[in-house]
C-alpha positions in Angstrom: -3.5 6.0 -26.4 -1.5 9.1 -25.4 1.3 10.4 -27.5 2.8 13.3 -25.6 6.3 15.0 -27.3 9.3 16.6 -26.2 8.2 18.9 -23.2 9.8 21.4 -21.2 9.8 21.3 -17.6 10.6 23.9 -15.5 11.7 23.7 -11.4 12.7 26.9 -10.3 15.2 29.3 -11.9 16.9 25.8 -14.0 15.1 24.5 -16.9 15.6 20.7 -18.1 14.8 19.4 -21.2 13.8 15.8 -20.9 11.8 13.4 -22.5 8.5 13.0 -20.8 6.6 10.2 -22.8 7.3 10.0 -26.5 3.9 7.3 -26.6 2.4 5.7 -23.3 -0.4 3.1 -24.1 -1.7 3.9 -20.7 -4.7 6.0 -20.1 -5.9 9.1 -18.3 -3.8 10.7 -15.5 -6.4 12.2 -12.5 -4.9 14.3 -9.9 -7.2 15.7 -6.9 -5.1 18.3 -4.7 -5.5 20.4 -2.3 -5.8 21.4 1.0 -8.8 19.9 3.4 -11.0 17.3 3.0 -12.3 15.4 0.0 -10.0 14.4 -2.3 -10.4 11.0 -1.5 -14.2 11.2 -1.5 -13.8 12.6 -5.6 -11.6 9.7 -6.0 -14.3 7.1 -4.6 -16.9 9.1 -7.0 -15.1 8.7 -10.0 -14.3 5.0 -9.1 -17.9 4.6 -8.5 -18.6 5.8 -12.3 -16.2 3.3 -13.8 -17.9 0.2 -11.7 -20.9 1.1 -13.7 -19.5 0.7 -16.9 -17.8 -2.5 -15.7 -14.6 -1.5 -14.6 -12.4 -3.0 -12.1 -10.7 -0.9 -9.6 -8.0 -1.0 -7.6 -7.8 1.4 -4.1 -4.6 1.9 -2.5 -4.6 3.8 0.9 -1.5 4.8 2.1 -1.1 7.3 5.2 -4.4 6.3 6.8 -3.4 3.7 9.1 -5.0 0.5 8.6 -8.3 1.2 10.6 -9.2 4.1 8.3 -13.3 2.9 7.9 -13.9 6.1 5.9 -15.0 3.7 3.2 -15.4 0.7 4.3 -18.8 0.2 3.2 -17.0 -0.4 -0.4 -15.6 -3.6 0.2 -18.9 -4.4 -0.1 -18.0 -4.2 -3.8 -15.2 -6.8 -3.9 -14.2 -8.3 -6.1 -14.5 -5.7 -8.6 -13.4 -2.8 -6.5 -10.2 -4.3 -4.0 -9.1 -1.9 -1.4 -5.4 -2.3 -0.1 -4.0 -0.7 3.2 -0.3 -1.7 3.9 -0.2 0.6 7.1 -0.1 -1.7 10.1 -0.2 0.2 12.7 -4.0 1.4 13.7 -3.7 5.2 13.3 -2.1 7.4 10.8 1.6 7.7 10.1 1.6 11.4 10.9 0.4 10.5 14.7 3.0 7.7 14.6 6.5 8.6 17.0 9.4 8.2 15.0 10.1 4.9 16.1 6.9 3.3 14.4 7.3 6.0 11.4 10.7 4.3 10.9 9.2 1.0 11.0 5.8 1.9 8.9 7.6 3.7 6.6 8.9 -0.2 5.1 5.1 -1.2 4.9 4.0 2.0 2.9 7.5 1.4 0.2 6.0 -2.4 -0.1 2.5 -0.3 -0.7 4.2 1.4 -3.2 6.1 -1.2 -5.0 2.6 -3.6 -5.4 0.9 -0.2 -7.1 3.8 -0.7 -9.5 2.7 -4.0 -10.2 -0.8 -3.3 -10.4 -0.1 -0.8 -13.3 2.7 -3.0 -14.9 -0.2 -6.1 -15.0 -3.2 -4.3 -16.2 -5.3 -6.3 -13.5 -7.4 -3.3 -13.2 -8.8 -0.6 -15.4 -9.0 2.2 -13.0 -5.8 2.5 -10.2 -6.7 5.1 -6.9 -3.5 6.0 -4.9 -5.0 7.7 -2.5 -2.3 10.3 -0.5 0.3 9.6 -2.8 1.6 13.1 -2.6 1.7 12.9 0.7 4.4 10.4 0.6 6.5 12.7 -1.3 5.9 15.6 1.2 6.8 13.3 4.2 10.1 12.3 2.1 9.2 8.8 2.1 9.3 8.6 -2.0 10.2 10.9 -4.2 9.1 13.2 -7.3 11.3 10.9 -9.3 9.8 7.6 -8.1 6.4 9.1 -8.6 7.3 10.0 -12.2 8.8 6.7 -12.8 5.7 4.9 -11.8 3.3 7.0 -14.0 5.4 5.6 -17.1 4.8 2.6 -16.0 3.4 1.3 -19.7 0.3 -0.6 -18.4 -3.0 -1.3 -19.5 -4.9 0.9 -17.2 -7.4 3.2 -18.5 -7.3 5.5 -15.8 -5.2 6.7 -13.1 -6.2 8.5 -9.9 -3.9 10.1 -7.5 -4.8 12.2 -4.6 -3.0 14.0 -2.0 -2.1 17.8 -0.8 0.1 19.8 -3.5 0.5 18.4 -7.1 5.0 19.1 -7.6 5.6 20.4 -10.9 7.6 17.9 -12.1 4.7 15.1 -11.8 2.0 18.2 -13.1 3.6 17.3 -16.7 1.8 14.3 -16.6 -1.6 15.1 -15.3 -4.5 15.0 -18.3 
C-alpha cells in the first residue's frame, strides 16, 4: 500500500496546494516517456515479467488504429494477457482527416472509460495504457481526467502508462 501526504504541486508561476492521495491501496505507478520509439516495447517487457510470476495483464492501445500488429504475437498469451484496441478505423488517429478524428475520437473516450473499469474491478494485476499521454497532447482527455483515473482505488498492483511527455501535474503520481 501507498500512503503519499500533502504534496505541493507546482504548474508554472501558480502554486496549488491539493491533496494528492492521503492512502491509495493501489500499487506502483510506471511512466515510460519520451520522444521516439520504444516505450511501448518497455511496457510489453515489464508486462512480460509479471506473466511469469502469474500475473494477469491488461493492454490498452489507444492512438494505434486498430490494425496496429506490432504485438500481435501476444495474444498468443490470452487469457492472461487481453489486449484491447477501441480505434476502429485501420490507421492511426493522427493520419485520420478531421472528420474520422471527430468520429474516432468517441471510440478512444469509450477506451478510456473501460480502463477505468479495469482499475475500479481489480480484474487484473498489472494495467498498460499504452499512448495515454498522447491523448492529453491531442486534447482528447485531459491532465485532470488522467489524474482522476490514477486514484482510481483498485486492486492493481501495477500501473503502466506510456506516451510522449509526462505533464507535471500527473508526474506527482509516478513511483
Amino acid at each position: 500500500m501507498n500512503e503519499r501526504e500533502l504534496e505541493f504541486l507546482h504548474f508554472g508561476t501558480e502554486t496549488q496546494e491539493r491533496e494528492v492521495l492521503m492512502t491509495m491501496k493501489t500499487g506502483i505507478v510506471q511512466v515510460f516517456y519520451g520522444d521516439g520509439k520504444g516505450k511501448t516495447s518497455a511496457a510489453v517487457g515489464q508486462a512480460l515479467r509479471e506473466l511469469q510470476e502469474g500475473q494477469r495483464i491488461t493492454m490498452i492501445q489507444f492512438l494505434k488504429g486498430k490494425m496496429a500488429d506490432e504485438f500481435q504475437v501476444l495474444e498468443r498469451l490470452e487469457p492472461d494477457m487481453k489486449i484491447f484496441r477501441f480505434d476502429k478505423s485501420e490507421i492511426s488517429y493522427c493520419d485520420l482527416p478531421e472528420e474520422a478524428k471527430r468520429e474516432e475520437k468517441h471510440n478512444i473516450l469509450n477506451g478510456f472509460n473501460f480502463s477505468k473499469k479495469v482499475l475500479e474491478t481489480g480484474e487484473s494485476e498489472v494495467v498498460i495504457l499504452d499512448e495515454l499521454l498522447g491523448l492529453i497532447d491531442l486534447n482528447i482527455i485531459t491532465e485532470n481526467d488522467v489524474e482522476d483515473l490514477i486514484r482510481i482505488q483498485g486492486d492493481y498492483k501495477k500501473l503502466i502508462i506510456t506516451g510522449a511527455k509526462l505533464p507535471d501535474q500527473i508526474r506527482a503520481y509516478v513511483d
